[in-house]
Every structure is written in C-alpha cells, then in structure tokens.
C-alpha positions as CSV (number, residue, x, y, z in Angstrom):
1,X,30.2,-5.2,-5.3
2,X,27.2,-6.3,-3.1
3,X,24.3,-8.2,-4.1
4,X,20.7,-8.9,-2.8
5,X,19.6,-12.1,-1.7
6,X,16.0,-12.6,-2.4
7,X,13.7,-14.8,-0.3
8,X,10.1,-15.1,0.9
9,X,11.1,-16.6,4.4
10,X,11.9,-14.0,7.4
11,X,13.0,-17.3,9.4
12,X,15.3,-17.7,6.5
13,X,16.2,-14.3,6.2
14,X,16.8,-14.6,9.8
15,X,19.3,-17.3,9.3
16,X,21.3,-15.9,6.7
17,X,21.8,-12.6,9.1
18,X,22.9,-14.7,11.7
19,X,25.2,-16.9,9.8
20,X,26.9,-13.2,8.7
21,X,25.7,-14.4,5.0
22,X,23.5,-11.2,4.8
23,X,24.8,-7.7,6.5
24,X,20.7,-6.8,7.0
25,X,17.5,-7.9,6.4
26,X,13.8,-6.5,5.2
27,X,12.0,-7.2,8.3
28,X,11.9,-9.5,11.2
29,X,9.1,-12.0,11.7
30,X,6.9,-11.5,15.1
31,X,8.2,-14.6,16.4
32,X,11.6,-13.8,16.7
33,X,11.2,-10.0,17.6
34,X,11.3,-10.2,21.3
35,X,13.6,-12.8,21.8
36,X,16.7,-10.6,19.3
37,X,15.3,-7.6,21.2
38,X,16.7,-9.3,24.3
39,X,20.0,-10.5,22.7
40,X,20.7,-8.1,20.1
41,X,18.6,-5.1,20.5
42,X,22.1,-3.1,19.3
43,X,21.0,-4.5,15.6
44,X,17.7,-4.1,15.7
45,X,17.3,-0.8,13.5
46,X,12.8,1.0,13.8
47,X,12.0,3.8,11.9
48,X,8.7,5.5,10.5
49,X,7.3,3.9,7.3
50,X,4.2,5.7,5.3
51,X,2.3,2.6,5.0
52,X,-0.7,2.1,6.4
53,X,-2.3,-1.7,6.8
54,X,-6.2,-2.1,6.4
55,X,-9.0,-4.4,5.9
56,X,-11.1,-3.2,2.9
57,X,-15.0,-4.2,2.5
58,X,-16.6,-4.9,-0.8
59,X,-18.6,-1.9,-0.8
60,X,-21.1,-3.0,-3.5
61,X,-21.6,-6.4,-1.5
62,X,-24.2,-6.7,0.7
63,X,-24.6,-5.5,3.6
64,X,-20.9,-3.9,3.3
65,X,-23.2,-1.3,1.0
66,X,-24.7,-0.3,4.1
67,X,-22.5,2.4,6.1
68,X,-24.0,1.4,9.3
69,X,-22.6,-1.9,9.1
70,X,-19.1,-0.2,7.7
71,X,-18.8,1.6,10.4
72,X,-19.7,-0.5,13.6
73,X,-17.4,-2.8,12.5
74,X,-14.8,0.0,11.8
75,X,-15.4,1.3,15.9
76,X,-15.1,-2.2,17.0
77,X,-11.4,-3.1,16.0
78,X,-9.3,-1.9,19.2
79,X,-6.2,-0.9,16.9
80,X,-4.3,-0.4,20.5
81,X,-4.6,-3.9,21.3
82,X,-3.7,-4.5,17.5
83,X,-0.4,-2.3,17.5
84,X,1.0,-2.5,21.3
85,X,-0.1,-6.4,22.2
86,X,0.2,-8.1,18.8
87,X,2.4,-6.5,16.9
88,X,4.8,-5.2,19.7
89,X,7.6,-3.7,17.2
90,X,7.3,-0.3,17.2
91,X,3.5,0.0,15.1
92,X,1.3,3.2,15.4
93,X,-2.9,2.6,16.2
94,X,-4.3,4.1,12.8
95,X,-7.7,5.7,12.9
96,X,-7.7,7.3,8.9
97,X,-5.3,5.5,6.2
98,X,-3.2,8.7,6.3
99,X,0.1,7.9,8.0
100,X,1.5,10.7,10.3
101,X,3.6,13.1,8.6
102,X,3.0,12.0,5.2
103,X,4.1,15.2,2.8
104,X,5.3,16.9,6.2
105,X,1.9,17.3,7.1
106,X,-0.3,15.5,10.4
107,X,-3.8,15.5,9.3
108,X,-6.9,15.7,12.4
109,X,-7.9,12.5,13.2
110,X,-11.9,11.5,13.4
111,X,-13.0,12.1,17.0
112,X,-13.9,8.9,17.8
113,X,-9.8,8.0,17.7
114,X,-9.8,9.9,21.3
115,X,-12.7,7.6,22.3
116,X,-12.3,4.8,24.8
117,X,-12.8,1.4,23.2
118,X,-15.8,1.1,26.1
119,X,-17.6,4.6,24.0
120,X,-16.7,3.1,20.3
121,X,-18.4,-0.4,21.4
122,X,-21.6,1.1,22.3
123,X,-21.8,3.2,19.4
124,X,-21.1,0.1,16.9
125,X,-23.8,-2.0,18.8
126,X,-26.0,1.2,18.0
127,X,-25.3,1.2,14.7
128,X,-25.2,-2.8,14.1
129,X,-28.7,-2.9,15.4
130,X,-30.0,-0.2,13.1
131,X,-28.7,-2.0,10.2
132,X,-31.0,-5.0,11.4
133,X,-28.3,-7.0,13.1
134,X,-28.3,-8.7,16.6
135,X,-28.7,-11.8,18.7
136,X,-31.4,-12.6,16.5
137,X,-30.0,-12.2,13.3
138,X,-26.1,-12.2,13.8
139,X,-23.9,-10.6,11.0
140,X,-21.7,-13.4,9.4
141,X,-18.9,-13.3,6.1
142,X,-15.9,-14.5,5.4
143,X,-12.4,-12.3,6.0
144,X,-9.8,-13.2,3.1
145,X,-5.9,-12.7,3.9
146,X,-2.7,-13.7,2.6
147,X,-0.6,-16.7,4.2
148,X,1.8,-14.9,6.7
149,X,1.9,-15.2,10.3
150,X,1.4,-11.7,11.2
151,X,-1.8,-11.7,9.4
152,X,-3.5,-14.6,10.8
153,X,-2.7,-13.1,14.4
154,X,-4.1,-9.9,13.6
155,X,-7.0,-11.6,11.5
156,X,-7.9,-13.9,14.7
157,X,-7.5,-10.9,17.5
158,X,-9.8,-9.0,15.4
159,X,-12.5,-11.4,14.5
160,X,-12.5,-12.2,17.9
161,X,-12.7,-8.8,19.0
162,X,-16.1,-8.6,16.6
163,X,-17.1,-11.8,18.0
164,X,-17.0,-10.9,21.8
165,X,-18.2,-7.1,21.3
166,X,-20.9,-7.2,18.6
167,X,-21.8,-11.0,18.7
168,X,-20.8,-11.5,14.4
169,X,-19.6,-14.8,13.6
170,X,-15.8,-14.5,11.2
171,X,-14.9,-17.1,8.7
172,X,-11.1,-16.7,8.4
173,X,-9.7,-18.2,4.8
174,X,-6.5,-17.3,3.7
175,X,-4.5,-17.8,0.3
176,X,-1.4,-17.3,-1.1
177,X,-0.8,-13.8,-2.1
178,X,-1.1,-14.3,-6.1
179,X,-4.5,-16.1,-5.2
180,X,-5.9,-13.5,-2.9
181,X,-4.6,-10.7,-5.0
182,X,-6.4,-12.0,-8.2
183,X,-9.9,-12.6,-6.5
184,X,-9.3,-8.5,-5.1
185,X,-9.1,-7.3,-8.0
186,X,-12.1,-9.3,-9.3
187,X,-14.2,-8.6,-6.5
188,X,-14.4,-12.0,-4.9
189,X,-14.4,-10.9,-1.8
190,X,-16.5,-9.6,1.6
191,X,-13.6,-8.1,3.6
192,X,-9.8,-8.7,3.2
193,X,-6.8,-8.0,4.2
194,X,-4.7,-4.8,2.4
195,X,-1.6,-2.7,3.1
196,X,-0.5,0.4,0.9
197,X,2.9,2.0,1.1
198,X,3.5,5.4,-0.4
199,X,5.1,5.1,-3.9
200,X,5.8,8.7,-3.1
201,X,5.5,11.1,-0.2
202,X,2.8,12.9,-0.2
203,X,-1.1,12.2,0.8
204,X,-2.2,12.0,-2.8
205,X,-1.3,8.6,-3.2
206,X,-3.8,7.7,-0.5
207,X,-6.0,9.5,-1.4
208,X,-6.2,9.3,-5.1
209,X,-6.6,5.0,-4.4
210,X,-10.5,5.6,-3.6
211,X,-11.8,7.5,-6.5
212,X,-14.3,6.0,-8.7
213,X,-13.3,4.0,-11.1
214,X,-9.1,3.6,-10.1
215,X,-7.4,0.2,-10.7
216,X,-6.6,0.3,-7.2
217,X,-9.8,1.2,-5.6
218,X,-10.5,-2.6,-5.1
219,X,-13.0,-1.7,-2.4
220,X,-15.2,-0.4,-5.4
221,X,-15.9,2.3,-3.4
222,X,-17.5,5.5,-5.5
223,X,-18.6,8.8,-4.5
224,X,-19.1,12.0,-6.2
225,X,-18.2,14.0,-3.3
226,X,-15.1,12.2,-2.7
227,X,-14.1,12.8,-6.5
228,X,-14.6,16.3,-6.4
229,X,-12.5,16.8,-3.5
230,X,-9.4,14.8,-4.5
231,X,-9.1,16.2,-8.2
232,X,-9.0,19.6,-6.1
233,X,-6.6,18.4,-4.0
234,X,-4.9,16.9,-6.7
235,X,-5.0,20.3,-9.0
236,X,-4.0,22.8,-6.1
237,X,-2.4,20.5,-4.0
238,X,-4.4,22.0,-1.1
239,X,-4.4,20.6,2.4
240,X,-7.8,21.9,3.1
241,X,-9.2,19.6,-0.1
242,X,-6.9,17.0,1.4
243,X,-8.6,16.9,4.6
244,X,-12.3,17.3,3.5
245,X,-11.5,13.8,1.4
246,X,-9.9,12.0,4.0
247,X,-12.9,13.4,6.7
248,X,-15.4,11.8,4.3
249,X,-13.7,8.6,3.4
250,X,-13.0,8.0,7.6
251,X,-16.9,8.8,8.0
252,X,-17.9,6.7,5.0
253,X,-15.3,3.7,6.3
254,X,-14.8,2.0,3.1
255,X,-12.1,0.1,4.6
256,X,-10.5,-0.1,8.7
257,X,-7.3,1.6,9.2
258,X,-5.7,-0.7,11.6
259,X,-2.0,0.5,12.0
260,X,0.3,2.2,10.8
261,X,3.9,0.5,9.2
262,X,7.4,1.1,10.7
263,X,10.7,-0.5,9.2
264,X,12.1,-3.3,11.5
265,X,15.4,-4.4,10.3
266,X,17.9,-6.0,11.9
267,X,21.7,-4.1,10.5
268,X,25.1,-5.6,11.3
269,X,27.2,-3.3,13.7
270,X,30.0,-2.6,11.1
271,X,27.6,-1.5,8.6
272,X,27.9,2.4,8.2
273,X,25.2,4.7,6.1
274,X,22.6,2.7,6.3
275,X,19.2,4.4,6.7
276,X,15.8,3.4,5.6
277,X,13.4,6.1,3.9
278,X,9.8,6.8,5.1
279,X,9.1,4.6,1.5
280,X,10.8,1.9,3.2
281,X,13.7,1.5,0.5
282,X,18.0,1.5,1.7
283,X,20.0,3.6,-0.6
284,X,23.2,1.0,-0.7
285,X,25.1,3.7,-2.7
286,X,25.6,5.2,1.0
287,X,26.6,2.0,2.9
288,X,30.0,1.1,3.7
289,X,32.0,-1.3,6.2
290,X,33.5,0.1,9.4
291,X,34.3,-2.7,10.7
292,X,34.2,-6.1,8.8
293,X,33.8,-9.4,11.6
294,X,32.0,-11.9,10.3
C-alpha cells in the first residue's frame, strides 16, 4: 500500500525524491529546476494545468476604484519576461484568467495580448496620467504575497517593471499564507498575490469567482453587466455569454493575469501510469512499478 508524505518544503520534497524515499513529488522549486533539468531531465515530468496565477486589486480601495489606474498597471506587467525569464519551467504568458483549453474551448484574447510591450507601455503611461498620476504625483501601495520564493521573484520583477516604466513606487510585504489569506478575505489589502485552479473543467469556475457578492470574489469587484452575463452562461452554458463576461472582466481588469500554471513534477523512471490531470491531481489507482531500484 503507498502513502503520501506531506510537507511544506520543495527543498525537502526534493530530498526525499532523491534519497528514493518518495517515487514523485508536487512540484519542484525554481532553484533547483535548471540544474535537475541538466542531470535528470528523463524525471522531470510538464504538463498543462488550468490554473491561472494573478494579482488582484481591492477594487473599492482607492484609486484601484479607478479603471484607469487598473488598467495601466495591468498593460505594464511584461508576462513574457514573467513566464520565459523567471519562471523558466514550462509557464504560459496569461493576458485573461481563462487558461487555454479550459472545457475544450480557447477563448479570444484582448488585443492588446498581440501588442509589443513598447505599445502597452505607452498606453498605460496614457492612462496613468489621466487618472492624475506622474512624476509629480507618483502612484504608491503596498503589494501583499505569501512567503515562497517564486513569489517574491515574480513580486520584485514586476514591481520593478512598474517602477522603471510608469515611475510608481512598490512596497513589497509578504506573510505567511494563513495570515495573508485572512486579511484577503477581510479586505486588508491594496493588491496581492492570488492563484485559482479549476475545481472542475470548465470556464465557469472562473468566471463565476467575480460575481457580486461571491465568497471568493475577494477583489470585491461588482458589476451588473458582468452578473447578467455569467448567470447566462451559467443557465445555458453558452460560450458566447462566456466570452462577453470574460471580454468585460479583461477590459474592466479587476485583477492581472500573469501566467498561466503547468504541473512540474519530477517521477521516478520505474514508475508506470502516472499522469497528472489538467486539475493538477495523480490518480495512484493507475500507478504501478516497472522496475523497482532504489
């Protein structure tokens, strides 16, 4: 009978694999990935997760309740530099928090995604300036994420993307995840860090997290439009309502889409069956040895 070994370390994790304790892990941490890619890349298992990962504004804290400001800062994250230079394992840019082929379907993506960075730099300078900030008044707040490596690279490459770009000064504070999660759901926030992965495959369970009034629509972000269009989705499970909500969220920019997830495992050679879903989860029932050397 097999067991799981549960721990919050992917350096310990890490260990355990390589010690033959554990036959595969949940993930593998940034700083080991390209070194195993040269030594083991026979064990290191990618595939396509539906999760997208996202900073979210407090919509009903100033100035986040102005769209202008939403959306500059939205233009000005270069999710390239995010997904292929940071990240490195396998990660997708993300311009809407649909992931591709959620439900079997690819939804259009705003046109700015086939915008240089040069075009959606100039546009959130545009924009920044209407919403009365510049050089003279620079935009500042405070971006809130979780204690994890990964996040504190992304949270410095894009702070300092806003920095260099659109001149706003970034406090970065992170917490531990209970902390942070209990101050999102209270509101005690200006931006922060958030990831979703489907609970199930099919676009609703993106879209259905922005409706007024749902638990998990900790951006507080409400819209009558929007409404309208997902219980329509929702009732006739229409692709057409589907895409008219997720149009008007991307414009509206609630939140940044940043990238899209991918499961990075590493998988023992004599492990047969094993496959990861699009939700991320390993069916064990259909894993068996083919060749047991520890």
């Amino acid at each position: 009978m097999g067991s799981y070994l549960v721990t919050g370390s992917e350096k310990g994790a890490l260990n355990r694999y390589l010690s033959g304790e554990i036959h595969f892990t949940k993930s593998i941490s940034l700083e080991s990935f390209e070194s195993l890619k040269k030594t083991m890349s026979d064990q290191i298992n990618i595939s396509p997760k539906l999760g997208s990962y996202f900073y979210e504004f407090n919509n009903k804290k100033p100035p986040f309740d102005n769209i202008k400001v939403r959306q500059a800062l939205n233009l000005a994250v270069d999710r390239e530099v995010i997904a292929y230079k940071v990240l490195r394992q396998g990660q997708k840019p993300a311009y809407t928090i649909m992931p591709p082929n959620i439900g079997g379907v690819n939804f259009t993506e705003p046109d700015y995604a086939s915008w240089t960075q040069e075009q959606r730099i100039a546009k959130a300078k545009e924009l920044l300036n209407e919403a009365g900030f510049g050089k003279d008044n620079p935009l500042k707040f405070n971006l809130l994420y979780n204690t994890h490596e990964s996040h504190k690279k992304i949270a410095i490459a894009v702070s300092s993307m806003w920095k260099k770009d659109l001149g706003v000064d970034v406090a970065l504070q992170n917490q531990e995840w209970k902390v942070m999660l209990d101050n999102m759901h209270q509101g005690k926030f200006e931006v922060i860090r958030r990831a979703w992965i489907a609970d199930y495959n099919s676009p609703m369970t993106f879209l259905d997290m922005y409706k007024s009034g749902q638990v998990k629509n900790t951006a507080l972000y409400e819209n009558s439009d929007y409404d309208f269009l997902i219980k329509k989705a929702g009732e006739f499970n229409d692709k057409s309502y589907q895409q008219q909500g997720l149009d008007l969220i991307t414009q509206e920019s609630p939140v940044i889409p940043i990238y899209y997830y991918v499961n990075v495992r590493l998988v023992k050679p004599y492990i047969g069956g094993f496959y990861a879903s699009p939700t991320g989860y390993v069916s064990t029932k259909d894993l068996y040895i083919i060749k047991y050397e520890k």
